[in-house]
C-alpha positions as a Python dict, from the first residue, in 0.01 Angstrom:
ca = {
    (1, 'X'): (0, 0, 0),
    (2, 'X'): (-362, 127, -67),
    (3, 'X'): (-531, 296, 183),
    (4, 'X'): (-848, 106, 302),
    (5, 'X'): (-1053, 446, 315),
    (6, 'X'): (-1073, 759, 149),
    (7, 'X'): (-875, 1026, 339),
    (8, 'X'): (-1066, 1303, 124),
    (9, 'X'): (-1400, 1207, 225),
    (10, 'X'): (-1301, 1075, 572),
    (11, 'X'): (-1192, 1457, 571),
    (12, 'X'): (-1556, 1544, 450),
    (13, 'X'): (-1742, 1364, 708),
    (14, 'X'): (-1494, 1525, 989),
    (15, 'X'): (-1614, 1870, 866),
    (16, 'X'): (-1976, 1822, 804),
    (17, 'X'): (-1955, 1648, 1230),
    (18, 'X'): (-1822, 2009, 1318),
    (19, 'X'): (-2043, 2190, 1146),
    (20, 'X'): (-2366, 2022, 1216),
    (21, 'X'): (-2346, 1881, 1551),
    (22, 'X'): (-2098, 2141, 1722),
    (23, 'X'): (-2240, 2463, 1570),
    (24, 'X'): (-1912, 2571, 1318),
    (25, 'X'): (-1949, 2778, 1020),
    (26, 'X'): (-1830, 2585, 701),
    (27, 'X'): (-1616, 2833, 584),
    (28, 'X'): (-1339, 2820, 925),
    (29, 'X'): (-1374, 2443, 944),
    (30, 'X'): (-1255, 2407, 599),
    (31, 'X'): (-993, 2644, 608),
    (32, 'X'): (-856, 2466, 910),
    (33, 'X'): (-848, 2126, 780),
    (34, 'X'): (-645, 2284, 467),
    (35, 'X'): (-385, 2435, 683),
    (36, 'X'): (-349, 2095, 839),
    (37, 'X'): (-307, 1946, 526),
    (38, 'X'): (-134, 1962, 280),
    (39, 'X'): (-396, 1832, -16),
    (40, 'X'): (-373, 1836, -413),
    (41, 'X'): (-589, 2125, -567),
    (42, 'X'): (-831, 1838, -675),
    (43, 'X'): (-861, 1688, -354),
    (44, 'X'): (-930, 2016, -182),
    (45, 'X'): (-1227, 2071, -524),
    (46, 'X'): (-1353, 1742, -425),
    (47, 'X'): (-1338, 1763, -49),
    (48, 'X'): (-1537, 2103, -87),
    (49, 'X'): (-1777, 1949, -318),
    (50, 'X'): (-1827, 1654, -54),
    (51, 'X'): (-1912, 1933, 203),
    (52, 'X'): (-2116, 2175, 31),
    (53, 'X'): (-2339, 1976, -145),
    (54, 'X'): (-2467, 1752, 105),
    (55, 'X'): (-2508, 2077, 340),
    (56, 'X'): (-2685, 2241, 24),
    (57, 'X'): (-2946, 1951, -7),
    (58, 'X'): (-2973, 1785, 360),
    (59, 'X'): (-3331, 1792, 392),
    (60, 'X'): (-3397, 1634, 23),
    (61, 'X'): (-3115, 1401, 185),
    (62, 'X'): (-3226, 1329, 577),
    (63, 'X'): (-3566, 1258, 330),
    (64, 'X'): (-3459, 999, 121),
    (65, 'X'): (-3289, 768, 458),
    (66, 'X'): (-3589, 838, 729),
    (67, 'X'): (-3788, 663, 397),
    (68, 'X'): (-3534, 390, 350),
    (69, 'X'): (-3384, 325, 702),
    (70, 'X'): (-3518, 12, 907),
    (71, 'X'): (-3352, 222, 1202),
    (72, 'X'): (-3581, 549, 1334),
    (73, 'X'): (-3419, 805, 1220),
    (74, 'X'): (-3353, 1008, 1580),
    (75, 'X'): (-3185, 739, 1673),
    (76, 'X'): (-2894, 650, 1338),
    (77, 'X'): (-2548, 695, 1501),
    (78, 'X'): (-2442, 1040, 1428),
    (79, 'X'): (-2177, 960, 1247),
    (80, 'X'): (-2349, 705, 1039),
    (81, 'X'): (-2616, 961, 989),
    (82, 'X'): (-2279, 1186, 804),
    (83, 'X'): (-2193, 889, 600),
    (84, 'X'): (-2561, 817, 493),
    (85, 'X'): (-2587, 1201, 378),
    (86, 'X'): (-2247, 1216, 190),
    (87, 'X'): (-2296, 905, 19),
    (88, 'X'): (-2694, 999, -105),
    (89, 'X'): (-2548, 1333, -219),
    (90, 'X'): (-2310, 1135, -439),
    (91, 'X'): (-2569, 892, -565),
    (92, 'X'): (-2802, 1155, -676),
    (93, 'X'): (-2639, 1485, -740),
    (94, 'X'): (-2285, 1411, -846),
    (95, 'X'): (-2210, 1329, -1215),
    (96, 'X'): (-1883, 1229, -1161),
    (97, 'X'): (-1926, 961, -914),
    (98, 'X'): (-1996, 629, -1000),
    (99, 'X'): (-2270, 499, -708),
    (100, 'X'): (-2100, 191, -700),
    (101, 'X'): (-1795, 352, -588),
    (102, 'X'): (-1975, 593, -337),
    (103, 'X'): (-2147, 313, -153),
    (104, 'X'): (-1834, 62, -158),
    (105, 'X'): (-1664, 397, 21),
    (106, 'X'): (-1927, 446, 250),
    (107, 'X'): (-1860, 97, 409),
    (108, 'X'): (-1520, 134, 437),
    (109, 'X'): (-1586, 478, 616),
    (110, 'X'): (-1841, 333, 837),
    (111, 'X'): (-1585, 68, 970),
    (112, 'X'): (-1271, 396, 962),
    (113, 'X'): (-1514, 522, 1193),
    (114, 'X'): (-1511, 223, 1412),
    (115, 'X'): (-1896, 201, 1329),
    (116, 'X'): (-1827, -197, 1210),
    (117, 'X'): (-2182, -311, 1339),
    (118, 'X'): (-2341, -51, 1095),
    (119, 'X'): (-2164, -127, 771),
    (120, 'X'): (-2395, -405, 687),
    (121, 'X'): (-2702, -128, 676),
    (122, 'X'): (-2525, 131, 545),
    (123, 'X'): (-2437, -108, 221),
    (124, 'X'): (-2784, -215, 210),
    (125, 'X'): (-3008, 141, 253),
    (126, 'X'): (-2802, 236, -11),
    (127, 'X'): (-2831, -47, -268),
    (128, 'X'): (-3212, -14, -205),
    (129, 'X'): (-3176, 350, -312),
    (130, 'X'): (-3060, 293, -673),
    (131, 'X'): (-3304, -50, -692),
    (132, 'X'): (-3606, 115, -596),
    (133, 'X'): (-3567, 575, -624),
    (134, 'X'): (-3778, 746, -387),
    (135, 'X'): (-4018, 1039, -553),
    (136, 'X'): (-4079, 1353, -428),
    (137, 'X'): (-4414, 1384, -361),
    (138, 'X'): (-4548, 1707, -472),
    (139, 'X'): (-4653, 1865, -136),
    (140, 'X'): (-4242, 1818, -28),
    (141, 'X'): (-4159, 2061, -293),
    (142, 'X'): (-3958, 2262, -22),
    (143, 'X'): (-3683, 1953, -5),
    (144, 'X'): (-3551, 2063, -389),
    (145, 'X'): (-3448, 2423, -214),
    (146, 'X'): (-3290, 2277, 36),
    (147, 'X'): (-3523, 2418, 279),
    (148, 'X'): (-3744, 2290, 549),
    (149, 'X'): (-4106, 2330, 521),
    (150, 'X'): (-4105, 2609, 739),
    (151, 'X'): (-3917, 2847, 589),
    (152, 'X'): (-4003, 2824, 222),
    (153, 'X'): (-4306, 2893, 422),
    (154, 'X'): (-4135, 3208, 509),
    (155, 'X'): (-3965, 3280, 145),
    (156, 'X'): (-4295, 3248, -21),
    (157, 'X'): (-4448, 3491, 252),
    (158, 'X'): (-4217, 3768, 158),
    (159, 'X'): (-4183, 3742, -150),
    (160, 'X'): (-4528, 3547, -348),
    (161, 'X'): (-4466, 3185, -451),
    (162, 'X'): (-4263, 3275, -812),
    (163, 'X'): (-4026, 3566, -690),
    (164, 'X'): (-3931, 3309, -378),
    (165, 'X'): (-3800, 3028, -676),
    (166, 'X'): (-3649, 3290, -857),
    (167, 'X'): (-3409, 3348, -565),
    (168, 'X'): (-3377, 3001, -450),
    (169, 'X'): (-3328, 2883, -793),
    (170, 'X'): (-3054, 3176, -842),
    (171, 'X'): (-2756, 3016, -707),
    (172, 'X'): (-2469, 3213, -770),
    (173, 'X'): (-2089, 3038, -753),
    (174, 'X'): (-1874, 3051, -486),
    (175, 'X'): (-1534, 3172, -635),
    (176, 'X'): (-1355, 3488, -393),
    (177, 'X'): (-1408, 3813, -448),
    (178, 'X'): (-1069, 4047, -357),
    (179, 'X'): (-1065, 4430, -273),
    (180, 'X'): (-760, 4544, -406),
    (181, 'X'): (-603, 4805, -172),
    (182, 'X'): (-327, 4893, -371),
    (183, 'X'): (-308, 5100, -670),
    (184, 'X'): (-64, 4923, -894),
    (185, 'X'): (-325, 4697, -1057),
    (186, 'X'): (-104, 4613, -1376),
    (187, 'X'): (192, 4467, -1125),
    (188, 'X'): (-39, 4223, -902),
    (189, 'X'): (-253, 4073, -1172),
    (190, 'X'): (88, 3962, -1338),
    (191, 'X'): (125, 3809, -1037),
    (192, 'X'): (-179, 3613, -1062),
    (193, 'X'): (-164, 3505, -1426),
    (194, 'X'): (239, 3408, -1335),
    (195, 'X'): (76, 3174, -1075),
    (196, 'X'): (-176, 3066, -1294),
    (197, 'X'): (-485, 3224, -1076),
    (198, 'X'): (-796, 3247, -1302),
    (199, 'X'): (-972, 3622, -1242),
    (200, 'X'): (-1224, 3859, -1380),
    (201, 'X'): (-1291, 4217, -1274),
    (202, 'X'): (-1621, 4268, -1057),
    (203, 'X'): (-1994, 4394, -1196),
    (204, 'X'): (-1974, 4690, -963),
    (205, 'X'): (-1667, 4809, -787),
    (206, 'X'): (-1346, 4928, -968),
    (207, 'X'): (-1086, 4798, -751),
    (208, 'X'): (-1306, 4421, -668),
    (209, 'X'): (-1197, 4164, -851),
    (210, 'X'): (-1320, 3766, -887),
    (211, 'X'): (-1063, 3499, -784),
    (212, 'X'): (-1214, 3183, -1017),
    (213, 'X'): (-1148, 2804, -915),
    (214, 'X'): (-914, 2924, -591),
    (215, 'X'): (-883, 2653, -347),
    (216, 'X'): (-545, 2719, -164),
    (217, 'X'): (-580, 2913, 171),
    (218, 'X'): (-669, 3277, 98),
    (219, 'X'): (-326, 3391, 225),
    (220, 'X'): (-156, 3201, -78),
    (221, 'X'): (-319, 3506, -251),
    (222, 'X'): (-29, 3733, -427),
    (223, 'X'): (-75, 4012, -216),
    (224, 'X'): (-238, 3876, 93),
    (225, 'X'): (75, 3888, 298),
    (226, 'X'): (190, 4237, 216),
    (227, 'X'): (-157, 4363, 246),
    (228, 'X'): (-281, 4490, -66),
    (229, 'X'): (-576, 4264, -93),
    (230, 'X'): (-828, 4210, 115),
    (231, 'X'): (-1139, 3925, 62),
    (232, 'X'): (-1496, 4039, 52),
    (233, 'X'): (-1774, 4054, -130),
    (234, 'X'): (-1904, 4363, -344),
    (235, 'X'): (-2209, 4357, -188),
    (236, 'X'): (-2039, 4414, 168),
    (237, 'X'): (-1803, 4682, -50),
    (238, 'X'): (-2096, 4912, -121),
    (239, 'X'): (-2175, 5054, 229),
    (240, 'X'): (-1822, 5220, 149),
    (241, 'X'): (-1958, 5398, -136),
    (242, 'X'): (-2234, 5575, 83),
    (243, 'X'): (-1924, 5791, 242),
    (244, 'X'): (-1975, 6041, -109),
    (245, 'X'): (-2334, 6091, 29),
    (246, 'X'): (-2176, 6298, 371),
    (247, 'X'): (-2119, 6664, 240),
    (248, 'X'): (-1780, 6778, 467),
    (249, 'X'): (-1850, 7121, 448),
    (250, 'X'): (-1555, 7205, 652),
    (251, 'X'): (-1332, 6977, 453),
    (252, 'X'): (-1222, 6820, 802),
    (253, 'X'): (-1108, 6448, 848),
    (254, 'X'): (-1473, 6286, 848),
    (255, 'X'): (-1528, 6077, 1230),
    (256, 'X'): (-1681, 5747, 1162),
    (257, 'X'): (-1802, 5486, 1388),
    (258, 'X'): (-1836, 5128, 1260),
    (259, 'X'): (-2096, 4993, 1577),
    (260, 'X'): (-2057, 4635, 1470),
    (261, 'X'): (-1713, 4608, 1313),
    (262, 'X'): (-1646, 4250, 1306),
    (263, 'X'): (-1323, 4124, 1137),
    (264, 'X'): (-1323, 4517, 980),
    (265, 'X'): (-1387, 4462, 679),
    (266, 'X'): (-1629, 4741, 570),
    (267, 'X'): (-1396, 4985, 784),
    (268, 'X'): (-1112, 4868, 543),
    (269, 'X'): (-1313, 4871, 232),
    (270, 'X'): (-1404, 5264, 364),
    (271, 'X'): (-1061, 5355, 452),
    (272, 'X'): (-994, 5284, 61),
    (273, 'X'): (-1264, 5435, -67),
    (274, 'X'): (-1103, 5735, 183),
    (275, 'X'): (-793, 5730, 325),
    (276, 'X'): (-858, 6054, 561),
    (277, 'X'): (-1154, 5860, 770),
    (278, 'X'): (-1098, 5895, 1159),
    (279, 'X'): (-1279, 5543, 1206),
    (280, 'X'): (-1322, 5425, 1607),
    (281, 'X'): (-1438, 5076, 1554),
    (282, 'X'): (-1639, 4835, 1786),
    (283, 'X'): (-1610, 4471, 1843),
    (284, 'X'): (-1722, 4287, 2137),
    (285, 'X'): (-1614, 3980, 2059),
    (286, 'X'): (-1271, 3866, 2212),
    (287, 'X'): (-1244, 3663, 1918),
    (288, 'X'): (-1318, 3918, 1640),
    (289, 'X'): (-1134, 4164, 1784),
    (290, 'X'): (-801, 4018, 1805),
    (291, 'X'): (-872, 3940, 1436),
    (292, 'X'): (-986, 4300, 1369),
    (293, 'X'): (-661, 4406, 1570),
    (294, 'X'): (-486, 4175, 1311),
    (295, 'X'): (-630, 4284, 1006),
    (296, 'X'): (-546, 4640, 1074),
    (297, 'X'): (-178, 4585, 1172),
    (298, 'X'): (-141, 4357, 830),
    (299, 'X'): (-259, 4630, 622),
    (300, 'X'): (-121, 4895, 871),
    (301, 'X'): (-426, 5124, 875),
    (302, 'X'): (-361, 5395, 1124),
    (303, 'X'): (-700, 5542, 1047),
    (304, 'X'): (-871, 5290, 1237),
    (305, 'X'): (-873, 5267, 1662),
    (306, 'X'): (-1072, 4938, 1775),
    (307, 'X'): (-1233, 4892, 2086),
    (308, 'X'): (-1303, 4580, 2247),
    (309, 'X'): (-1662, 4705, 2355),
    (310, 'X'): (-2058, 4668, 2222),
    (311, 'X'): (-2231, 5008, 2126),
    (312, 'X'): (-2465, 4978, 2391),
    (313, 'X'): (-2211, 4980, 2606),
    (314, 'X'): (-2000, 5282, 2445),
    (315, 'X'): (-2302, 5496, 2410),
    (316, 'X'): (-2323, 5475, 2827),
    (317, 'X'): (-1966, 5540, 2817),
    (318, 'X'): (-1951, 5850, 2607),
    (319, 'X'): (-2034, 6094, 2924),
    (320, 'X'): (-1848, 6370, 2681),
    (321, 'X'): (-2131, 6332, 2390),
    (322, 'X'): (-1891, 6273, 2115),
    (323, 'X'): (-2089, 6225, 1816),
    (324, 'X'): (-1993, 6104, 1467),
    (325, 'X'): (-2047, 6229, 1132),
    (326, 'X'): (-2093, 5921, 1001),
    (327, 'X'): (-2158, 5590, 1132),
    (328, 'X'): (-2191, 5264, 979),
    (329, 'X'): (-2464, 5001, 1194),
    (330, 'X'): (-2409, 4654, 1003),
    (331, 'X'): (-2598, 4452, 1224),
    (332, 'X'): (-2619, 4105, 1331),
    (333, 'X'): (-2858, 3903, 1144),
    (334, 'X'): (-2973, 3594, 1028),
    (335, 'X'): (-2777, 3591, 726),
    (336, 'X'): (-2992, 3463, 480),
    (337, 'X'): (-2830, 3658, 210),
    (338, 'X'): (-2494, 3438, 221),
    (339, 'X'): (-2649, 3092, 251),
    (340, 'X'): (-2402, 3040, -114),
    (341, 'X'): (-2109, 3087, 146),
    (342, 'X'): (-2257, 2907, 421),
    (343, 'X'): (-2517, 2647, 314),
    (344, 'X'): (-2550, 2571, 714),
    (345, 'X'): (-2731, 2885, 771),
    (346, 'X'): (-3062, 2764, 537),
    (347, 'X'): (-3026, 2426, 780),
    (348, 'X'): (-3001, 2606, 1114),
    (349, 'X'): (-3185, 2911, 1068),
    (350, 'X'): (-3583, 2892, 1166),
    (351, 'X'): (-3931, 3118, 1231),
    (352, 'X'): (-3816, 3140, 1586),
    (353, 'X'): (-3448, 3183, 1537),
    (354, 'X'): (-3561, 3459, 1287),
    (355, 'X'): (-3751, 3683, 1488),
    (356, 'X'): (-3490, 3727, 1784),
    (357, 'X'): (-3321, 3959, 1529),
    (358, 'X'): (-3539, 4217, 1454),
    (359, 'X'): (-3561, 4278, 1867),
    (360, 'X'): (-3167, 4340, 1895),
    (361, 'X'): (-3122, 4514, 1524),
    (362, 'X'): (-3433, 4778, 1638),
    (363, 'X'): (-3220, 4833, 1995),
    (364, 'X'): (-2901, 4916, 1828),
    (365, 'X'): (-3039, 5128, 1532),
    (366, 'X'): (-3222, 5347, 1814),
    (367, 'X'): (-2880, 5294, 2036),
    (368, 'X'): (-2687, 5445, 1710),
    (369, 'X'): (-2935, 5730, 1642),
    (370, 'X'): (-2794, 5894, 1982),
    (371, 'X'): (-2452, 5949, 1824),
    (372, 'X'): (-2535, 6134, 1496),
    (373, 'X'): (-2422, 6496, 1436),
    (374, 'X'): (-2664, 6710, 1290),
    (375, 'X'): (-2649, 6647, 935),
    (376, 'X'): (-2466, 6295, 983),
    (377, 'X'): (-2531, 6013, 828),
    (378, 'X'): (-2646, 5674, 992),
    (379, 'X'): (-2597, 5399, 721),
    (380, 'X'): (-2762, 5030, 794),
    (381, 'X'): (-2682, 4763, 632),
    (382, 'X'): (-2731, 4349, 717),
    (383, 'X'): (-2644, 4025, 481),
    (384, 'X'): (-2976, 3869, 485),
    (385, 'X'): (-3290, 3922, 246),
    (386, 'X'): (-3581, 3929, 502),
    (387, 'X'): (-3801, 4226, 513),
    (388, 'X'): (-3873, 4240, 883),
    (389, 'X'): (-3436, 4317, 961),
    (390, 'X'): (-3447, 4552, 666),
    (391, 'X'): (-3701, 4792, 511),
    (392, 'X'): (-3952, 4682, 762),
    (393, 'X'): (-3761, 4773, 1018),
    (394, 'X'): (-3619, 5082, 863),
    (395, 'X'): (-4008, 5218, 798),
    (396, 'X'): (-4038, 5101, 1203),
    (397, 'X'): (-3782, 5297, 1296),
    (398, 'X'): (-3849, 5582, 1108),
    (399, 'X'): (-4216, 5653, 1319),
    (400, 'X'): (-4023, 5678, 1621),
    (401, 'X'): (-3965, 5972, 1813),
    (402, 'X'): (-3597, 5953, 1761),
    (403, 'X'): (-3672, 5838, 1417),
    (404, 'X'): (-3858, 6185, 1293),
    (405, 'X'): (-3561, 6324, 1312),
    (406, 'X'): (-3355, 6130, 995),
    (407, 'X'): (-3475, 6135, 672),
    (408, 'X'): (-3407, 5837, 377),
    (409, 'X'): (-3157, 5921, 134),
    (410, 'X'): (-3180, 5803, -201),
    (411, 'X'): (-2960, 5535, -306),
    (412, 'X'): (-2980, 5626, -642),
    (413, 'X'): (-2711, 5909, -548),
    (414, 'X'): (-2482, 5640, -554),
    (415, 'X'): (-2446, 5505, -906),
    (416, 'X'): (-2159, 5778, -1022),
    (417, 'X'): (-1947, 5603, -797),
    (418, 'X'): (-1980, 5260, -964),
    (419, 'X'): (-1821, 5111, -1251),
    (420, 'X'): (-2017, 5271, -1541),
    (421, 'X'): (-2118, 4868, -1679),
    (422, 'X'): (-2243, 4822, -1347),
    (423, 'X'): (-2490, 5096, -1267),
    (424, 'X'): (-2796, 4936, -1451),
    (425, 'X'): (-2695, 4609, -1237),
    (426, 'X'): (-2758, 4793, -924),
    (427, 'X'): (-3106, 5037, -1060),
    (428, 'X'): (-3228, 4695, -1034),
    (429, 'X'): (-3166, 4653, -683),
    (430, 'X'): (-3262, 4982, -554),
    (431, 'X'): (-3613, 5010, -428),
    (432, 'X'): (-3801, 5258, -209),
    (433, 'X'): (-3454, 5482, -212),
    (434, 'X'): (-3291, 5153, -19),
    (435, 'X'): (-3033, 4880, -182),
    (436, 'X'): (-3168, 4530, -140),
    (437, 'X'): (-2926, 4262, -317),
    (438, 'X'): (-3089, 3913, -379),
    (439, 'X'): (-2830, 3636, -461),
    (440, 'X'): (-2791, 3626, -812),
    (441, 'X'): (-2623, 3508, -1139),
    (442, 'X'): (-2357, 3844, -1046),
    (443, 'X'): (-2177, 3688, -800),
    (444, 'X'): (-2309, 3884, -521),
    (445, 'X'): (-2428, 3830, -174),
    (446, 'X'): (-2755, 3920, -71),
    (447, 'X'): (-2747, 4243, 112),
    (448, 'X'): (-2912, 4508, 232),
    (449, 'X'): (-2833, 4902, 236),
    (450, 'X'): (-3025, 5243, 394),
    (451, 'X'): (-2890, 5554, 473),
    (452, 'X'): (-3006, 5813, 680),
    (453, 'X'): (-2943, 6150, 726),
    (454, 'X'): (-2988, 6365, 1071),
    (455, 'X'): (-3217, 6628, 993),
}
């Protein structure tokens, strides 16, 4: 018996509800529906596709049917809306997909959706698409970054009109990138190539490795289980590297404090770079915490004590005036360094939105400042690529009272500790003594890196 929809892109339109209209981040409500579901390789390439592409290019997208659609475009059925956005995205930036086929699905997901009375327009907005193409008109150039007009706006502000299409038009893939925490490289790459995983070593660190083509559930990984791998970025491995910059004079175990731990990740990817850290992290968030809690019991890192608390909070708490010789600050922010990961972000992010983070990032770096030992090191990093949460702040921060009393260190100092091919990848990322990352061909997240040391 056929089916009389497409599970796959039923699938699709599922996701893309939860992540536009109830505020998910692509990347969980994917791996959920996976783990639900137990789809062929090419279904999960295809569903992903579905997903990422129409989040990629929904303004170009919500364009092209507020031109078409008989129906103002406020008030399209939500769901209809998904369907209408999926099915353009098919039309126009798939080569795979015949157009017939993507608006003959789109019906029959209209009426899966119990949507019946809108099938009729559906079928016919599209149809009028491929008889009559909408052009871009010239002053819409925004729509072909997938950006609103308002923050291309933005892009071009930071960075002049040609620099800001140099990143935009920079879209790196998406494959994983694994830390490998365990020293028998030879014995888990067999693993991979006896499974038939595709990999290639990373630009800059020598134990990151790219996973190519992966669709399965990241714990399918050889190694996930047992916890010798761990997934993140190089970018996000680099704040790691900084811990060669701290001189331990007294050749003591090193106390760290990661302020804004997260899942743990950069504690981890620090721990590896040196086993003898004393690392307190914090983590606020019930929900991040019991997966930081997790992450450290899977790869049984004693090294590391989590606290469910925010530094704020700590700081008031810390009547003893413990200080740390090294603390890590990666701070919220708007992420605009990972939209590759998370198309949503480009979608949801705006001017407004923006400038809330500067406010909090300022509070915490002054909040962190209090716990430095003399001759400590206060590293700040965030995943996003606008000046006001980085160097702008940094320079801010830095004509403060409290601020007088660090001084930049050069990031320069860093490049004996990467891979020797990669160093003149990162020289062209370091500017003004800081690291800032711009998405690129390398397969790395935008990021952004300064460290500070306590005069």
């Amino acid at each position: 018996m056929t089916r009389k929809y497409d599970h796959i892109r039923a699938n699709a339109i599922v996701a893309l509800n939860q992540i536009l209209n109830q505020d998910k981040f692509s990347n969980d409500v994917i791996n959920d529906i996976f783990s639900k579901n137990n789809f062929p390789d090419l279904d999960k390439r295809f569903m992903v596709a579905l997903i990422y592409g129409t989040l990629e290019q929904l303004p170009i997208l919500d364009y092209w049917i507020n031109e078409l659609s008989h129906i103002e475009f406020q008030k399209i059925d939500d769901f209809v809306l998904l369907i209408l956005r999926m099915s353009f995205w098919q039309i126009e930036f798939s080569e795979k997909i015949p157009p017939s086929a993507a608006i003959n699905e789109a019906v029959k997901l209209t009426k899966y959706f119990h949507k019946n009375q809108y099938s009729g327009y559906v079928n016919a907005i599209l149809r009028e698409s491929l008889r009559n193409p909408i052009k871009l008109p010239k002053k819409r150039e925004h729509l072909k970054y997938g950006l609103s007009a308002e923050m291309f706006g933005l892009y071009k502000k930071w960075f002049g009109e040609t620099k800001a299409k140099h990143i935009l038009e920079n879209s790196s893939p998406k494959d994983l990138t694994v830390l490998l925490l365990d020293n028998n490289y030879n014995e888990w790459l067999k693993s991979l190539e006896e499974k038939g995983i595709k990999y290639k070593p990373g630009h800059l660190i020598q134990d990151a490795y790219q996973i190519v083509d992966f669709s399965e559930n990241v714990s399918k990984l050889p190694g996930f289980a047992e916890g010798k791998i761990y997934i993140q970025d190089e970018s996000s491995m680099l704040p790691s590297k900084t811990i060669h910059l701290f001189k331990n004079r007294e050749n003591q175990s090193i106390k760290m404090l990661d302020a804004c731990a997260g899942l743990g990740g950069k504690s981890i990817s620090f721990i590896n770079e040196d086993p003898t850290l004393d690392i307190t992290a914090l983590e606020p968030n019930q929900k991040r915490f019991n997966g930081l809690n997790e992450n450290i019991k899977r790869l049984n890192l004693k090294q590391i004590e989590a606290k469910n608390i925010d530094l704020q909070t700590f700081s008031l708490q810390n009547k003893d005036g413990n200080k740390f010789d090294f603390i890590l600050l990666d701070v919220p922010c708007s992420g605009l360094g990972i939209i590759r990961h998370k198309p949503e972000i480009k979608i949801k992010m705006n001017y407004q939105k923006i400038q809330e983070f500067p406010k909090l990032q300022f509070e915490l770096l002054q909040e962190a400042a209090k716990l430095v030992n003399e001759n400590g090191i206060l590293c700040y990093s965030t995943c996003t690529i606008n000046p006001d949460e980085n160097q702008n702040l940094i320079q801010k921060f830095l004509e403060t009272k409290s601020g007088k009393q660090f001084m930049k260190l050069n990031m320069e100092k860093l490049l004996p500790y990467i891979k020797e091919e990669g160093r003149p990848i990162l020289k062209e990322y370091i500017f003004d003594s800081d690291i800032q990352i711009y998405p690129s061909h390398y397969n790395l997240d935008g990021f952004y890196i300064s460290c500070l040391k306590k005069r």
